[in-house]
N, C-alpha and C positions, 0 to 999 in steps of 0.2 A: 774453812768456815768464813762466811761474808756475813757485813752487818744486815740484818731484815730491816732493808727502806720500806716495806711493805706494811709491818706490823707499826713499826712509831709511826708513818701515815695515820692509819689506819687508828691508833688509840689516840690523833688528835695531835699530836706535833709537826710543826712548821719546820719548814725546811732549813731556815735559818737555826731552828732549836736541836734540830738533829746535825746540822755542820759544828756548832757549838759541842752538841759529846764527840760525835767522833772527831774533832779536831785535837782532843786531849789524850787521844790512844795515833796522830799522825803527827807530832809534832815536825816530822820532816816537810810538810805540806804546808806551801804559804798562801792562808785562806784570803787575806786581804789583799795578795797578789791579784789573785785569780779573779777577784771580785771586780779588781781593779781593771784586769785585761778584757772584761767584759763578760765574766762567767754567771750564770745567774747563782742563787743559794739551791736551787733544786738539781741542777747539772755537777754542782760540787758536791752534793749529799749523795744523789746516786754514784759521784767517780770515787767517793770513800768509804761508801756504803760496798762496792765491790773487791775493794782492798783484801787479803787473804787475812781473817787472826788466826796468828801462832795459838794454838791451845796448847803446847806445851808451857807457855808464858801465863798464861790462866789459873785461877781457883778454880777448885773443885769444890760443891755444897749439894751432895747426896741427899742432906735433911733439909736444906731448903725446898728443894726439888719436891720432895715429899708434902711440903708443906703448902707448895703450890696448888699441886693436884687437887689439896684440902680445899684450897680458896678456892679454885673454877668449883667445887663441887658447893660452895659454902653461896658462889655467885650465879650458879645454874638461874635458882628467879627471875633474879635481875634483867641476866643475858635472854631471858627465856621471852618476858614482858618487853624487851627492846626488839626482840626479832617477830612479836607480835605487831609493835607498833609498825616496825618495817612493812609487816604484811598489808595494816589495813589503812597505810600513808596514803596521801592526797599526791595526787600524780603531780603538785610540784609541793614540796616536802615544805616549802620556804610560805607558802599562800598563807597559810594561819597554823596558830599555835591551839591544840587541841591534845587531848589524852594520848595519842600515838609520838609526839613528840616528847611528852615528859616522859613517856618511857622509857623510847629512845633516846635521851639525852641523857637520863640516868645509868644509861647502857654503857654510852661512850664514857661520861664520866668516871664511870668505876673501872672501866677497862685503859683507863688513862692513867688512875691513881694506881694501879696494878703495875703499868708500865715503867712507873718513874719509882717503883721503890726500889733498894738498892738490891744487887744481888745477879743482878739479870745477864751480867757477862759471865757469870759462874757456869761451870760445866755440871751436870748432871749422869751424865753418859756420854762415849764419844761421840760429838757431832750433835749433842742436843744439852740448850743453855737451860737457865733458868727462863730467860725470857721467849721460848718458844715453848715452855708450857701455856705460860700465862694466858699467851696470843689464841690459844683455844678456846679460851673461854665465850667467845661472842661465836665463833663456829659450831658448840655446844648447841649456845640457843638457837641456833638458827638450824641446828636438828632435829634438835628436838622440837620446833616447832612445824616442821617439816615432816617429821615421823608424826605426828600428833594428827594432823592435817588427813596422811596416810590413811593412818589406822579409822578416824572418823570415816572417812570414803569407804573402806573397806566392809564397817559394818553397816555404811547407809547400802550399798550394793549388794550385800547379803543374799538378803530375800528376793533377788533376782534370779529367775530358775535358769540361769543359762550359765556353763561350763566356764568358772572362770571371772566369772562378775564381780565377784568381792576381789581381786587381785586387780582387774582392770580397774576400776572405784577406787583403790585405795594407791595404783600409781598415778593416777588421773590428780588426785586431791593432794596428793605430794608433790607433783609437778606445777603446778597452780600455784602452790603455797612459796614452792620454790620462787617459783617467776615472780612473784608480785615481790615477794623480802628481796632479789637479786635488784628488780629495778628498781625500788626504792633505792637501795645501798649506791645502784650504781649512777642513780639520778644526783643525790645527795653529794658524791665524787667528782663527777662532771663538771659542779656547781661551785664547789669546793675549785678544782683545777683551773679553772675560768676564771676566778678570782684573783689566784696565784700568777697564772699567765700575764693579765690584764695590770696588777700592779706592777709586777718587774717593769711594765713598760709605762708606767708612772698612769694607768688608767683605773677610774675606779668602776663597778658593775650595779646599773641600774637594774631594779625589779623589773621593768621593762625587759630590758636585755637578757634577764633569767626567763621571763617569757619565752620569747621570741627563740631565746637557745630551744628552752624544751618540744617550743613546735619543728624546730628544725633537725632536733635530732632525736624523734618520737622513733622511726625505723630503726637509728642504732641504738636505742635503748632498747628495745623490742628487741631484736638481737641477740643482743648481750643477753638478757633474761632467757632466751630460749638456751641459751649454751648452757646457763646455769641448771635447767629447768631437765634437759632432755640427756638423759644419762650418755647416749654414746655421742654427744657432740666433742668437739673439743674445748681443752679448758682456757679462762678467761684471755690467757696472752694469746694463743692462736686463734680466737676472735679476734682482736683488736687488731690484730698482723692482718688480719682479713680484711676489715673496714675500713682501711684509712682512705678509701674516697668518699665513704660517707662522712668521716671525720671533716673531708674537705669539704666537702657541700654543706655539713651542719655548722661549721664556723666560719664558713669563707667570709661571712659578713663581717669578722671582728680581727679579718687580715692573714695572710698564711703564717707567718711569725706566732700569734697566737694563734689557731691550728697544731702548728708543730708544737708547741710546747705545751696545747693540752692533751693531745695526743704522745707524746715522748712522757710526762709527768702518771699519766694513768698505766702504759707498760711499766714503769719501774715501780708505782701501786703493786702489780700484779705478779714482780719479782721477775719480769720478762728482760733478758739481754737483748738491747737496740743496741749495733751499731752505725757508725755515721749514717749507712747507703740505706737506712731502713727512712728515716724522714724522707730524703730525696724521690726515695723511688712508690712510696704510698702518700705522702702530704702535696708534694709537687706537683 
C-alpha cells in the first residue's frame, strides 16, 4: 500500500504539506538533503508518496470507517453543489468569482477539512484506509451529478418515437455533463500545476499567462474531457501518456523545464507511474 499523492492533491495540499506528513512515517529519508541536491518538494512527495506502508505496522478503525461512509453520505449536498458549479464554470475558472465558484470552493474546503482529520492511515479492510473512503466523496458528487444530467436527457428524449431515444438522450446528457465537470476540474489542475512549476523556478503566474496557457492548451483540455466523457476511452494517465506533445506546444512558451514538470506533476495527480524515459521521450 502507497501513500495517495493523488487524493491530498486533490483536497488542496501543497507539496511541501504532503513531504511534511510523509517525512514523519520516512524518518530514514533526508528531506533537506534532497532539497538541497536540487530536488523539487513535488519530486520528493511523489518518491515517498510510492514508498510501500507495512499495514502490519498499522491501526485498524472498522467504526471509523463506518463513520466515514456516514460523512460522504452526510456531504453528498455539498460535493453534489461543487460538481454543479464544475459543470456551469466559466472556461477560465480564475476570470471572475460568481455562484459556481462558491460552490466549488466549499467543495474543496470540506473535502480538505475531511482529509486532515486524524484517523486516515487507519485500515478499514485490507488494502482500504480510512482516507480512501473519505476521497469518494467529491466522486460522489460528480455522479451524481452526472446520473442527474442522465436521467433528465432520458426523459427529455422520451417522447421520441424511435427505438431507443430515451437511452441515446440520457447517454448523450451524461456525457456533456461529464465533459464540462472533467474540464473544469482539469482546467482548474493545469492552473494550479503552472503555478507550482513556475515558482520552484523562483517565477510568479500573470493572469495574462493563465490566458494565454488556456488558448494554448484549449485541444488538450478538449481531450482530456472526452476520456472522461466517452465510456470506452482510456482512463486519465493513458491520456496524458498520450499528449505530451500537445503538453509541448501548450507550454513551450514558459520553457521545456516547466513543461516537464507540468506535465510529470498532473501524472502523479492521476496516480500514473513516470519513469525517467517517460519526460524524455514525450516532453523532448
Amino acid at each position: 500500500m502507497t501513500f495517495d499523492y493523488a487524493g491530498a492533491v486533490n483536497a488542496g495540499y501543497s507539496d511541501e504539506e504532503i513531504v511534511g506528513h510523509l517525512a514523519s512515517s520516512n524518518s530514514d529519508f533526508d528531506v533537506e538533503g534532497a532539497v538541497r541536491a536540487g530536488y523539487s518538494y513535488g519530486e520528493i512527495a511523489q518518491y515517498l508518496a510510492d514508498r510501500p506502508v507495512d499495514s502490519s505496522q498499522k491501526s485498524w478503525d472498522v467504526w471509523g470507517g463506518i463513520k466515514d461512509v456516514g460523512k460522504i453520505v452526510y456531504d453528498l449536498p455539498t460535493n453534489t453543489r461543487g460538481a454543479i458549479g464544475d459543470l456551469f464554470e466559466d472556461e477560465n475558472p480564475e476570470a471572475r468569482h460568481t455562484w459556481t465558484d462558491q460552490w466549488r470552493e466549499e467543495r474543496d474546503l470540506r473535502q480538505a477539512q475531511r482529509m486532515s482529520q486524524p484517523g486516515g492511515e487507519d485500515f478499514v479492510f485490507p488494502g482500504i484506509q480510512r482516507k480512501h473512503i473519505r476521497e469518494a466523496g467529491n466522486s460522489l458528487g460528480f455522479s451524481a451529478v452526472s446520473m442527474g444530467a442522465g436521467l433528465a436527457g432520458g426523459l427529455a428524449a422520451a417522447p421520441i418515437p424511435v427505438p431507443g431515444s430515451s437511452l441515446a438522450g440520457g447517454t448523450t446528457a451524461s456525457a456533456m455533463a461529464a465533459y464540462n465537470m472533467d474540464k473544469t476540474q482539469f482546467t482548474q489542475q493545469l492552473i494550479h500545476a503552472l503555478r507550482q512549476a513556475e515558482a520552484e523556478q523562483g517565477r510568479q503566474v500573470t493572469s495574462e499567462d493563465i490566458d494565454q496557457m488556456l488558448s494554448d492548451t484549449a485541444d488538450l483540455r478538449q481531450k482530456h474531457a472526452l476520456w472522461e466523457a466517452i465510456p470506452e476511452a482510456a482512463g486519465n494517465v493513458l491520456a496524458l501518456k498520450g499528449m505530451g506533445t500537445l503538453f509541448k506546444a501548450a507550454f513551450g512558451r514558459f520553457g521545456e523545464q516547466t513543461a516537464a514538470k507540468v506535465f510529470k506533476g498532473l501524472l502523479g495527480t492521476y496516480g500514473g507511474e513516470m519513469g525517467t524515459e517517460i519526460p524524455s521521450c514525450t516532453i523532448s
